[in-house]
C-alpha positions in Angstrom: 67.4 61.6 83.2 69.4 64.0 85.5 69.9 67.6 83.9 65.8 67.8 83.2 64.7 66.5 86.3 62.4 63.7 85.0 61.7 59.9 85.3 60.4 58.1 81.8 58.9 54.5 82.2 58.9 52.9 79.0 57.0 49.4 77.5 59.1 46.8 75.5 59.1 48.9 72.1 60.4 51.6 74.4 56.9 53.8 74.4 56.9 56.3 77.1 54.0 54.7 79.6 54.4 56.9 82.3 56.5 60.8 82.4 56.8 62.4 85.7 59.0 65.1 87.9 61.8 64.2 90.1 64.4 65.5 92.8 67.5 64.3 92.1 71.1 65.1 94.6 72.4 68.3 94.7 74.7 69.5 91.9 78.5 69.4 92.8 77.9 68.3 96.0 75.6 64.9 96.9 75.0 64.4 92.7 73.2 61.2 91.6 75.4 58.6 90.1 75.1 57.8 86.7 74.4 53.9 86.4 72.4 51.2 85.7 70.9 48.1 88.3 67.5 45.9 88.5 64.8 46.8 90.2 63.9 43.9 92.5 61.3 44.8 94.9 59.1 47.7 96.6 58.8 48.7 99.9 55.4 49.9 101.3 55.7 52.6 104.7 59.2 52.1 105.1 61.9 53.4 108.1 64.7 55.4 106.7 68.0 54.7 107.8 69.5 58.0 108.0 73.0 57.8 106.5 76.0 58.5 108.6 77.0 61.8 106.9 73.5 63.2 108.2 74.1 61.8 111.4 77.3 63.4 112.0 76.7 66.5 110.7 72.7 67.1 111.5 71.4 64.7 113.9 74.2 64.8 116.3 74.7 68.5 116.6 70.4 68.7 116.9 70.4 66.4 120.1 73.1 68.2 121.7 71.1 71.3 121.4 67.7 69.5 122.6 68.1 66.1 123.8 64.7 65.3 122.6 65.2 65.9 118.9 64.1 62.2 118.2 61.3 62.6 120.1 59.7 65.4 117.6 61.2 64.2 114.3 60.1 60.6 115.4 63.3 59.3 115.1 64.8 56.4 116.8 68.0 55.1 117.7 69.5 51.0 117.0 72.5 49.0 116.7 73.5 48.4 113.0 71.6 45.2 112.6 68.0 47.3 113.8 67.7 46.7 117.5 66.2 49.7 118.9 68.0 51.4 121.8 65.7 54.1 122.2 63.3 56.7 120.9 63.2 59.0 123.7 65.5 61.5 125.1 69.1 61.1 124.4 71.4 59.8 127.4 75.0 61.0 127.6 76.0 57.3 126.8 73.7 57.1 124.2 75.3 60.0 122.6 79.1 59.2 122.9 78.3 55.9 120.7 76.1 58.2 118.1 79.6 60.1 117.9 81.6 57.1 117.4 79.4 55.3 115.3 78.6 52.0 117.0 74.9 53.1 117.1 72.5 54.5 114.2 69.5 56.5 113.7 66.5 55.3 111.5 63.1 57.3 111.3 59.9 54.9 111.9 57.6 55.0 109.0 54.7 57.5 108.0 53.2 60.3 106.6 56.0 62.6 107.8 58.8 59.6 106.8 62.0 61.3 104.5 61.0 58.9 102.6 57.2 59.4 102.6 55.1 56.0 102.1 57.0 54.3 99.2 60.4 53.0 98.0 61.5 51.3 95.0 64.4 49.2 95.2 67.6 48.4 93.0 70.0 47.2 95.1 73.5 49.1 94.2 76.8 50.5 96.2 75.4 54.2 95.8 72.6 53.1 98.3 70.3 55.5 96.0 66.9 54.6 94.9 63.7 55.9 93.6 60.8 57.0 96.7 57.9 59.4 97.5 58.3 62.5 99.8 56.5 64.4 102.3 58.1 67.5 100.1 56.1 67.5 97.5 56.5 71.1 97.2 59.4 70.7 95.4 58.0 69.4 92.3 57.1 72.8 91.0 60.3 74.1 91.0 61.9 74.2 87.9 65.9 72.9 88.5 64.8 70.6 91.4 68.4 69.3 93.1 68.2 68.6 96.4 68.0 65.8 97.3 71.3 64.0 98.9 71.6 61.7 96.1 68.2 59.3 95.9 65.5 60.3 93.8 62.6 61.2 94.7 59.3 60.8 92.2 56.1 63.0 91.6 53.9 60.0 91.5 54.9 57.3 93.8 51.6 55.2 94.0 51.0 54.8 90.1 54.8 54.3 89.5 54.6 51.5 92.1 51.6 50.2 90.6 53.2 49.9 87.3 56.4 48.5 88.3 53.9 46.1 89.9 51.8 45.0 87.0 53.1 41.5 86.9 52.2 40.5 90.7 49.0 39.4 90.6 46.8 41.5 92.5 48.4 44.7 92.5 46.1 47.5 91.3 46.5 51.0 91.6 43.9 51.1 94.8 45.7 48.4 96.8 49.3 49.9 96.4 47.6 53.0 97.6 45.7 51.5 100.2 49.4 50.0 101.6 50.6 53.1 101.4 48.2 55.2 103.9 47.1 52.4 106.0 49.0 49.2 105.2 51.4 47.6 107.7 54.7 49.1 108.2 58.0 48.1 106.3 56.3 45.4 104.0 58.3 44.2 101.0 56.6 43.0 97.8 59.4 41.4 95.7 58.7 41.8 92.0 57.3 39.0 89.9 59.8 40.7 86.9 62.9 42.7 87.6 62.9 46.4 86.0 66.0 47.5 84.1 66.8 51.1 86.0 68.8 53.2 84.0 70.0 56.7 86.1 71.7 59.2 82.6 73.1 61.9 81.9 71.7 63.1 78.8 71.5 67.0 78.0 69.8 66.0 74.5 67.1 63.8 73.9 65.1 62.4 70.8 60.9 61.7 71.3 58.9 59.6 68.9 58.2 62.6 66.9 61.2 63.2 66.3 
């Protein structure tokens, strides 16, 4: 739920089985859509594809200042479909297709990942989803926007492990074990998909009501 900042799994009689903290996209600027998708799978140390916006207006004016940004914010560059170019100090060339968009940038995975060690997945045309952060400082805030549009959760390894719970196998120790020293970018598809449901509600009614 958007205006208080917080993620609510909930069991078939709609019981609240797990309440935590999240960053959601700046208000009146990079805001989280309101909708509603299927989770479908979770993805253990993943890259993150930065998004073009940030590439225009952060990463390209960085690596003109110091041509080996990517370097230090272990960044690298590819074509669209994930090729690597390069991940060390940024040609001229290089640059002009940065600026014109045939190339990308993606971050290789990690502690220090945008996306820290976790996503969860529901495929949609926002390209917004649930992860963990290296930021957890945020989480004590109280009006906690600011994020450019995903969501980012308080407590990625036992939200994974409970979107999980029907894959044989998946305890709360091995999602956190492929978390801090797992393989990179593994997917684990979900033996059941997860209704997601991203609202906008500024009142809301508990079991006690």
């Amino acid at each position: 739920n958007l205006p208080d900042f917080r993620l609510r799994a909930l069991a078939l009689r709609n019981s609240v089985s797990m309440d935590m903290r999240v960053v959601v996209g700046k208000a009146m600027r990079r805001e989280t859509p309101v909708f509603s998708r299927e989770m479908r799978y979770v993805v253990f140390r993943p890259y993150w594809v930065v998004p073009a916006s940030i590439v225009r207006h952060q990463i390209i004016p960085a690596l003109k200042r110091d041509r080996n940004y990517l370097v230090k914010h272990r960044y690298e560059v590819t074509t669209h479909n994930g090729r690597v170019i390069t991940s060390g100090a940024i040609s001229n060339a290089v640059l002009a297709q940065l600026q014109t968009g045939k190339l990308t940038v993606r971050q290789k995975p990690g502690a220090k990942n945008a996306l820290g060690l976790v996503k969860l997945m529901f495929p949609n045309e926002h390209q917004v989803y649930l992860h963990s952060t290296p930021s957890t400082e945020l989480f004590s805030r109280a009006r906690r926007d600011f994020s450019h549009g995903c969501i980012r959760v308080q407590q990625p390894a036992a939200l994974a492990a409970w979107a999980l719970r029907n894959n044989p196998g998946w305890t709360l120790e091995r999602v956190e074990q492929a978390m801090h020293s797992g393989h990179d970018n593994v997917t684990v598809n979900l033996a059941q998909r997860i209704p997601v449901f991203i609202i906008y509600g500024t009142a809301l009614a508990s079991g006690n009501a």
